[in-house]
KEGU-257392 format. One line per field, with one value per residue (C-alpha): chain; x, y, z; residue in one letter. Coordinates in Angstrom, 3 decimals. Last residue first. Layout:
BEGIN
chain c(A,...)
east c(X,...)
north c(Y,...)
up c(Z,...)
res c(A,...)
This chain:
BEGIN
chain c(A,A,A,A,A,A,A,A,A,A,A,A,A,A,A,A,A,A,A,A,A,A,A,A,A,A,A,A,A,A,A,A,A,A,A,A,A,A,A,A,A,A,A,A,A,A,A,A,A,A,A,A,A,A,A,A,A,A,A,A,A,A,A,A,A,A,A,A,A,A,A,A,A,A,A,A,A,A,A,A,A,A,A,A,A,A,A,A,A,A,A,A,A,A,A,A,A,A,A,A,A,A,A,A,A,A,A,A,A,A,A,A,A,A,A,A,A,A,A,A,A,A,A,A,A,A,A,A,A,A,A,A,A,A,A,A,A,A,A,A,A,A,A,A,A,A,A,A,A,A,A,A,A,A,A,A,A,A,A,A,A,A,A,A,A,A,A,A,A,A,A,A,A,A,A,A,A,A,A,A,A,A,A,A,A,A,A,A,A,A,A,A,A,A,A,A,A,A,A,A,A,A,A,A,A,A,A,A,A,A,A,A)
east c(60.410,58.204,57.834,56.750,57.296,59.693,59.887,57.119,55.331,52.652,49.019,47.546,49.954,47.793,44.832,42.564,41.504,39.615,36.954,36.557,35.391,33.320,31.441,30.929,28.757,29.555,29.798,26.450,24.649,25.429,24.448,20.838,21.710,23.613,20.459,17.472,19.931,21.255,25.001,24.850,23.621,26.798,28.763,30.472,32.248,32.706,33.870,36.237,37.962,38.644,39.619,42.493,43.693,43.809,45.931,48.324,49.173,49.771,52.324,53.596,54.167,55.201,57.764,57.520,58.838,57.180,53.901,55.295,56.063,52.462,51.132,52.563,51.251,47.934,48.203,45.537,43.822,39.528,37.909,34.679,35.712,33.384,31.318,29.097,28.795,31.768,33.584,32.639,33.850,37.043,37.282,37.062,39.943,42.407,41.163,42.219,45.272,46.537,45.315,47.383,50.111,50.749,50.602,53.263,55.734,54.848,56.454,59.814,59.608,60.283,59.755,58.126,57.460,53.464,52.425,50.314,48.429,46.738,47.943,45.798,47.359,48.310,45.780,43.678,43.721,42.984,39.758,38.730,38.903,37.170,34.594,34.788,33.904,30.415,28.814,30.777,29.644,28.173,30.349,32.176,32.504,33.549,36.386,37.638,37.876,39.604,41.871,43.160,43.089,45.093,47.770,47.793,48.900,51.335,53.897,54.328,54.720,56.442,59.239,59.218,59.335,62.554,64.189,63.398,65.481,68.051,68.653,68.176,70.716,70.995,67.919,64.598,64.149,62.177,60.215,59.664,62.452,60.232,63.013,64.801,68.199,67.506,65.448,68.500,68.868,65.575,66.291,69.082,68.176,65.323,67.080,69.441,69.845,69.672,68.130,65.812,64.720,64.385,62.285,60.163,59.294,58.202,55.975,54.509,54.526,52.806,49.896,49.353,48.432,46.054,43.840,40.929)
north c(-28.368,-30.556,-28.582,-25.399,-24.184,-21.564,-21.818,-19.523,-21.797,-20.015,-20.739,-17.712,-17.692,-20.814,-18.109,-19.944,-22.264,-19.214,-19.922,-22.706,-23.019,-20.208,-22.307,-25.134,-23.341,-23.497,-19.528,-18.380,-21.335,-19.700,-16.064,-17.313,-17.347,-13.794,-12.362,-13.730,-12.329,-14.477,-14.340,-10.422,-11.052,-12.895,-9.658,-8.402,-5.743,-3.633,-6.592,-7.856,-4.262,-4.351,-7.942,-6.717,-3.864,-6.041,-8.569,-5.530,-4.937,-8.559,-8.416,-5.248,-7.694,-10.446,-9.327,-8.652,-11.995,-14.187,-12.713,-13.116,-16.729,-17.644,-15.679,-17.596,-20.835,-19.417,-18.519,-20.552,-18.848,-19.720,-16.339,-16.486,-19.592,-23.185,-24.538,-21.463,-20.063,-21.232,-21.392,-18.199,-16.903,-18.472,-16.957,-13.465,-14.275,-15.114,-12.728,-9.760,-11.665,-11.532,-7.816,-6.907,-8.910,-7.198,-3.668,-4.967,-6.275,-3.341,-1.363,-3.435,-3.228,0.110,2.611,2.508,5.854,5.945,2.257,2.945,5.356,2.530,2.807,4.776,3.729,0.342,-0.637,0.893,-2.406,-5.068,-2.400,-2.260,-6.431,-6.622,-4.571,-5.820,-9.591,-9.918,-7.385,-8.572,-12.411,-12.189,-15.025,-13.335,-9.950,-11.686,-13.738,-10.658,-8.962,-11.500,-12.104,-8.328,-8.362,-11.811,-10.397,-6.638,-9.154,-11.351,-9.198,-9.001,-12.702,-12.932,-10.400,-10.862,-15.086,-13.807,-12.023,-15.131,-17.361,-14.929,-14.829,-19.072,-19.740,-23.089,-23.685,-25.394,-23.495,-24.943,-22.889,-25.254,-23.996,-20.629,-17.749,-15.763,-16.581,-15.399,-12.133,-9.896,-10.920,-10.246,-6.435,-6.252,-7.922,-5.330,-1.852,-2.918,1.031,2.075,-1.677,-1.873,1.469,0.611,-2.519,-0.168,1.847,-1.407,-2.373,1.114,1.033,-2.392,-0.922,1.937,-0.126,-2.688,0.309,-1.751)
up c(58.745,56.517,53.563,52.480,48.338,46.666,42.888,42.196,40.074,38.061,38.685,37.382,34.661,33.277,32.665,29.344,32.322,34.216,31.309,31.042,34.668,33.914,30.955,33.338,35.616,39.376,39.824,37.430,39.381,42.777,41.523,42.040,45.957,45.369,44.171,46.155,49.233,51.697,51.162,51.812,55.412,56.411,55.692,52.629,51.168,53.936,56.532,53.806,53.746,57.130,57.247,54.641,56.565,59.485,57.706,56.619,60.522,60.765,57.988,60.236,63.258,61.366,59.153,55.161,54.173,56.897,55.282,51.829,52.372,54.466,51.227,48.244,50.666,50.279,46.853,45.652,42.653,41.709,41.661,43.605,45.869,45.312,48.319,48.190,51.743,53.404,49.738,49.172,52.405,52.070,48.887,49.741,52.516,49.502,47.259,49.915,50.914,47.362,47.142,50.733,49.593,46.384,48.137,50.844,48.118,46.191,49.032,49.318,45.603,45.303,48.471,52.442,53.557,54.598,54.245,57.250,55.623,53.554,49.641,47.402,44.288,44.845,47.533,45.325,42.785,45.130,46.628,42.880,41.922,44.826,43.803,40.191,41.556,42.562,40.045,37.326,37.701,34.358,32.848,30.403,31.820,35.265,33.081,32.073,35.636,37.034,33.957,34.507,37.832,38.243,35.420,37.591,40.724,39.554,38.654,42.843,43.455,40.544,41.776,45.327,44.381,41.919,44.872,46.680,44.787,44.623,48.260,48.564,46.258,46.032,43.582,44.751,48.095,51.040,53.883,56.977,58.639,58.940,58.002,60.486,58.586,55.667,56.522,56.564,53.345,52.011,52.855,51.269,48.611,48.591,48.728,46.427,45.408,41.417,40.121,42.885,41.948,38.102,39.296,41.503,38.105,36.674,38.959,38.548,35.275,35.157,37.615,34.838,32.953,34.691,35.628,35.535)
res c(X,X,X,X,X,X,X,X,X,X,X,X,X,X,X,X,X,X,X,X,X,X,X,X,X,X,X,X,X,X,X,X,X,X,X,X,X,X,X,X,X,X,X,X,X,X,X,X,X,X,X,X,X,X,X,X,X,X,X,X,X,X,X,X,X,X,X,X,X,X,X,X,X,X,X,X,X,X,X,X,X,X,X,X,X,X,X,X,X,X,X,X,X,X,X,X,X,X,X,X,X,X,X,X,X,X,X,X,X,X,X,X,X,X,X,X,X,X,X,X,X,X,X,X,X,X,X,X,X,X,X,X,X,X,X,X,X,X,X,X,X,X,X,X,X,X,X,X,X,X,X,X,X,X,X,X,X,X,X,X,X,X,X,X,X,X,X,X,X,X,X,X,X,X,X,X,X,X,X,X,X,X,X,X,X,X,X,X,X,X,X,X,X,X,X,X,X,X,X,X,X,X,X,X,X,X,X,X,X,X,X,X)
């Protein structure tokens, strides 16, 4: 994984943030569209999700990297370094339609497209399996981002995603010999263990839903 060079990049977007305020501005222009239902636990709702952009974003090369560990450990490499890959290229290949976006407002897009990416990946697991290949919830982290971004490109980026899904994996994959014996490799106890060494995977963001 090219964990690395992922932080530099992050951190290179920081330094733009830093020279222009391209983001806040952004986000706060998005204030007062926001879903009522999305719930703040400071009183400063622009900072609050400058700091969700942030982790949200920082998030992704500490996923990859304890993805792809925990797949060495277990033997489940074969199942989860391609999507480990396609999470990962949406940084450094990003799709066309990301053509002229800069800084964090970009990695904001990138991040979502690999936390989407895991996020449909694991509803297919769990249709197939009953357990999800790499075991992170950011659903809620994504219904924010999504709103975040705007929904007609965020729906743009959900295409992306299903596009990459559908050349991963179809419903023919789940019935191999393979992937069936794979099953026990998922559920077993010393995997479980394993993920739980990664608390940062289930940081708090600090932004939640509630009852709008």
């Amino acid at each position: 994984m090219k964990t690395a060079a992922l932080r530099e990049q992050i951190q290179r977007a920081h330094q733009h943030e830093q020279a222009t305020g391209q983001l806040l501005t952004h986000l706060e222009g998005q204030l007062a569209g926001l879903h009522p239902s999305i719930r703040f636990s400071e009183n400063d709702p622009k900072a609050a999700l400058a700091r969700f952009v942030s982790a949200y974003i920082e998030q992704v090369p500490d996923l990859l990297d304890a993805a792809a560990q925990v797949a060495a450990e277990a033997g489940i490499e074969g199942q989860v370094k391609p999507v480990l890959k396609i999470a990962e290229e949406y940084f450094f290949t990003p799709p066309r339609i990301m053509d002229g976006h800069q800084g964090l407002d970009c990695l904001l897009d990138e991040a979502y497209l690999a936390h989407r990416l895991v996020e449909e990946v694991n509803d297919l697991y769990i249709r197939h399996f009953s357990q999800p290949l790499i075991p992170l919830d950011t659903t809620v982290a994504n219904l924010i981002a999504h709103q975040l971004i705007g929904e007609s490109f965020a729906n743009q980026l959900d295409e992306v995603v299903h596009h990459s899904v559908d050349s991963l994996l179809d419903e023919d994959s789940f019935q191999l010999e393979s992937v069936q014996a794979y099953k026990d490799k998922l559920t077993a106890p010393e995997t479980g263990a394993a993920w739980k060494r990664w608390p940062c995977l289930s940081r708090q963001l600090g932004i939640g839903l509630g009852v709008a």
